[in-house]
FIKOLZA-1660 file (N, C-alpha, C; in steps of 0.1 Angstrom, whole numbers, plus 5000, padded with zeros to 4 digits):
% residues 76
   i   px   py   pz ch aa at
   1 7708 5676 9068  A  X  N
   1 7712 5689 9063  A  X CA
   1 7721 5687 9051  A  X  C
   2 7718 5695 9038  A  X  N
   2 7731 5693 9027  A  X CA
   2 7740 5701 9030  A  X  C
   3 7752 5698 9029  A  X  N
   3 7765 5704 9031  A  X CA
   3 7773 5705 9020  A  X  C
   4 7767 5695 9008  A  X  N
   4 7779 5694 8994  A  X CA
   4 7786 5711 8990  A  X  C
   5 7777 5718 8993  A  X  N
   5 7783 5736 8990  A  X CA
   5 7794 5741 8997  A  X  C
   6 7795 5735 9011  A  X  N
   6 7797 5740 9017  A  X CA
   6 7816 5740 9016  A  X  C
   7 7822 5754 9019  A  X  N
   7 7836 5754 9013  A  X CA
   7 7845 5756 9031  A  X  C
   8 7834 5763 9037  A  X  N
   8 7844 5762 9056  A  X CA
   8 7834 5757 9066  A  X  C
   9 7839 5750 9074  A  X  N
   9 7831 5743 9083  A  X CA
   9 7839 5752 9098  A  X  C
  10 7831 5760 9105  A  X  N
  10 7833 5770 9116  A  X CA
  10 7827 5763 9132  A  X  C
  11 7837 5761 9140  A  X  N
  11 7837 5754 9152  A  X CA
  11 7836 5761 9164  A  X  C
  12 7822 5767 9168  A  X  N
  12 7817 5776 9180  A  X CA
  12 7819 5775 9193  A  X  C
  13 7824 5776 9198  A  X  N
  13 7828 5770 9214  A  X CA
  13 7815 5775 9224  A  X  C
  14 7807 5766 9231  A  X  N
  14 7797 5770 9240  A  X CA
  14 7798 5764 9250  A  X  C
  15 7810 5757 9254  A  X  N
  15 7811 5753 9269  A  X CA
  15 7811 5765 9281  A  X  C
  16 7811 5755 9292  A  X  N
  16 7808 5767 9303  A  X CA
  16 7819 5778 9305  A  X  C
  17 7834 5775 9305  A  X  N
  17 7845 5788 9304  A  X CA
  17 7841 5792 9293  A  X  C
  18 7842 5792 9277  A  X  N
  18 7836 5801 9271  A  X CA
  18 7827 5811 9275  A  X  C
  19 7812 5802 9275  A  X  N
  19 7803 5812 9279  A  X CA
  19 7803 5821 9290  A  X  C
  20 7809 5822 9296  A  X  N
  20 7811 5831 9309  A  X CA
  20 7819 5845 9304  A  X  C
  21 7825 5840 9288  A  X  N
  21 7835 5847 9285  A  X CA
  21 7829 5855 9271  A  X  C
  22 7819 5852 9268  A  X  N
  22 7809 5857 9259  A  X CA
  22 7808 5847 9245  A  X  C
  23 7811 5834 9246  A  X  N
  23 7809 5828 9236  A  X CA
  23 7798 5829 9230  A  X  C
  24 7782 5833 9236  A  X  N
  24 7769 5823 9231  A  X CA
  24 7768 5843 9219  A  X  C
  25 7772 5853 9228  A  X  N
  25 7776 5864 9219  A  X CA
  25 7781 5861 9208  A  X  C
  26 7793 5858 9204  A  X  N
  26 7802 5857 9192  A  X CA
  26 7799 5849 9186  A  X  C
  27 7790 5833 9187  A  X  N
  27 7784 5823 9179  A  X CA
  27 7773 5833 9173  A  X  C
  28 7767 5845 9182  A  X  N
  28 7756 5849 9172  A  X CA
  28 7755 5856 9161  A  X  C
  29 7766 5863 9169  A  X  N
  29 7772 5874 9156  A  X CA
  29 7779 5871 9144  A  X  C
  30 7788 5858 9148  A  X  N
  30 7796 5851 9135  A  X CA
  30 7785 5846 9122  A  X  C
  31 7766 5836 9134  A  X  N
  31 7761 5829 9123  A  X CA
  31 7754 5847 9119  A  X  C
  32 7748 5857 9122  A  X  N
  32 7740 5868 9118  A  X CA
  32 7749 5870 9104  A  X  C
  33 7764 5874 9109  A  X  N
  33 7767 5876 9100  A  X CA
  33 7772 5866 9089  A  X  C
  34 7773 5856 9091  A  X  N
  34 7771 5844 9076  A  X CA
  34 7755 5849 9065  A  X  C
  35 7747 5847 9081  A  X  N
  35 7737 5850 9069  A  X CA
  35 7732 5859 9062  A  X  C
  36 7739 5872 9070  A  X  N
  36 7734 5885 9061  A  X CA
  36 7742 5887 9050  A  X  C
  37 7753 5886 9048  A  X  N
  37 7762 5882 9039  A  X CA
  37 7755 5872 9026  A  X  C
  38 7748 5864 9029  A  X  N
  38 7744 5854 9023  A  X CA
  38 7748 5841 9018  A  X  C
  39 7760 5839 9031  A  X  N
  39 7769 5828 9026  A  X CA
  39 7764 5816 9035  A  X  C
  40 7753 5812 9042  A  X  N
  40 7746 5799 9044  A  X CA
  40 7749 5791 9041  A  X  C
  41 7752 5792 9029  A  X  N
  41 7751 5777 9019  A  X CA
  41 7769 5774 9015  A  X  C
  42 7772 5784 9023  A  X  N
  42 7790 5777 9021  A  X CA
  42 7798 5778 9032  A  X  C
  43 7793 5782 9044  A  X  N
  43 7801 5782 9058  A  X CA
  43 7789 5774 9065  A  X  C
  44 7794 5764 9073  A  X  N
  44 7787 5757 9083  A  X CA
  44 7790 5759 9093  A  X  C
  45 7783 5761 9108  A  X  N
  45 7788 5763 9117  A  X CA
  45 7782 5753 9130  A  X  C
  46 7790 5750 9141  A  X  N
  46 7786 5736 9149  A  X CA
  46 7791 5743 9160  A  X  C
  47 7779 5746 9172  A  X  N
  47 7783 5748 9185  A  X CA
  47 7791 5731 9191  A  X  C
  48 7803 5738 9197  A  X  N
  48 7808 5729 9209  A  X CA
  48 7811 5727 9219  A  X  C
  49 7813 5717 9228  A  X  N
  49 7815 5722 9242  A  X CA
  49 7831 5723 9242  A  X  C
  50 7835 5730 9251  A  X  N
  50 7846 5736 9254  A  X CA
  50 7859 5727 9256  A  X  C
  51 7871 5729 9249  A  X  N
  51 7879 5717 9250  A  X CA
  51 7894 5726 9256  A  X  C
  52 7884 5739 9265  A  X  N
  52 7898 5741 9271  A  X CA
  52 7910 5749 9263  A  X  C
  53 7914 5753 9247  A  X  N
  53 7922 5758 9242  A  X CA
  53 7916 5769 9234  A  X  C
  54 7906 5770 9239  A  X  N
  54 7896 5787 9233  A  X CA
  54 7897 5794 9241  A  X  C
  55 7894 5793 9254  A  X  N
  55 7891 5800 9265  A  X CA
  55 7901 5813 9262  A  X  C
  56 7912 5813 9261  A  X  N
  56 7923 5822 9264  A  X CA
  56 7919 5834 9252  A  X  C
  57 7915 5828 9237  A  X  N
  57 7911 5831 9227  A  X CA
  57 7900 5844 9228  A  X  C
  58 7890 5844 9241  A  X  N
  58 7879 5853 9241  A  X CA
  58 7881 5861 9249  A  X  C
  59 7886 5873 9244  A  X  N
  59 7880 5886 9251  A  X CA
  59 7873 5896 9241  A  X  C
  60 7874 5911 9248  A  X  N
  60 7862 5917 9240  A  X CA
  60 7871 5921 9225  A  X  C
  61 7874 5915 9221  A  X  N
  61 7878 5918 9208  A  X CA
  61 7874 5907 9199  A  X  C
  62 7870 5894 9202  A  X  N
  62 7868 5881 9197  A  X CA
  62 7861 5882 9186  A  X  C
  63 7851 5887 9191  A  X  N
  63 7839 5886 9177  A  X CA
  63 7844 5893 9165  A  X  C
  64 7846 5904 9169  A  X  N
  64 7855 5912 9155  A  X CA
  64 7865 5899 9148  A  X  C
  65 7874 5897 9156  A  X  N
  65 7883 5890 9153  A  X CA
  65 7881 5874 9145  A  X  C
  66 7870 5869 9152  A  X  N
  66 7863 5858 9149  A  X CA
  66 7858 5858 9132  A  X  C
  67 7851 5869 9133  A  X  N
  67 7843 5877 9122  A  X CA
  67 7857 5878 9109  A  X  C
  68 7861 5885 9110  A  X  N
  68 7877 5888 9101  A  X CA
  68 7876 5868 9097  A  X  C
  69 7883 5865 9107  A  X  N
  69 7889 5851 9105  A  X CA
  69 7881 5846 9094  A  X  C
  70 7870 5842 9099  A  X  N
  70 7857 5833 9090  A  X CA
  70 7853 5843 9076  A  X  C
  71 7861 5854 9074  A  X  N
  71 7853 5856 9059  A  X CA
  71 7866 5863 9056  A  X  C
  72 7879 5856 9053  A  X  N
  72 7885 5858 9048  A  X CA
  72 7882 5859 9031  A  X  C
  73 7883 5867 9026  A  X  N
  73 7880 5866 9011  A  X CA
  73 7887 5854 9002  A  X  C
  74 7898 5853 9003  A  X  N
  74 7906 5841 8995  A  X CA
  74 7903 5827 8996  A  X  C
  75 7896 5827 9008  A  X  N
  75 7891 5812 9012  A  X CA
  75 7877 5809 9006  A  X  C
  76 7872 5813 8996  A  X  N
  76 7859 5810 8990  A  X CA
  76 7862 5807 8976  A  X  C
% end
């Protein structure tokens, strides 16, 4: 995969306490919205397994919140 475009690299948590907690949700809706936006080619995103210091991070506000974070305007 080329990545030379790429200006943020986004780290998905899919381990098991995540997903119980709606991660495989919020990975979908973060990559849906990369790509309807059209920004593919400058946010990369990498499911991971869980390292334990996200977990606390997801409730039902996440994805919103997740979403804000990753398209900060200034960061492009």
């Amino acid at each position: 995969m080329e990545l030379s475009g790429v200006s943020k690299h986004v780290l998905l948590c899919n381990g098991a306490s995540c997903m119980k907690k709606g991660a495989e949700e919020i990975s979908n809706a973060v990559r849906k919205e990369i790509k309807d936006r059209g920004l593919s080619n400058k946010i990369h995103t990498t499911k991971t397994l869980c390292n334990r210091r996200w977990v606390r991070l997801l409730n039902s506000k996440s994805k919103n919140e997740m979403i804000r974070c990753v398209f900060t305007p200034s960061q492009f």
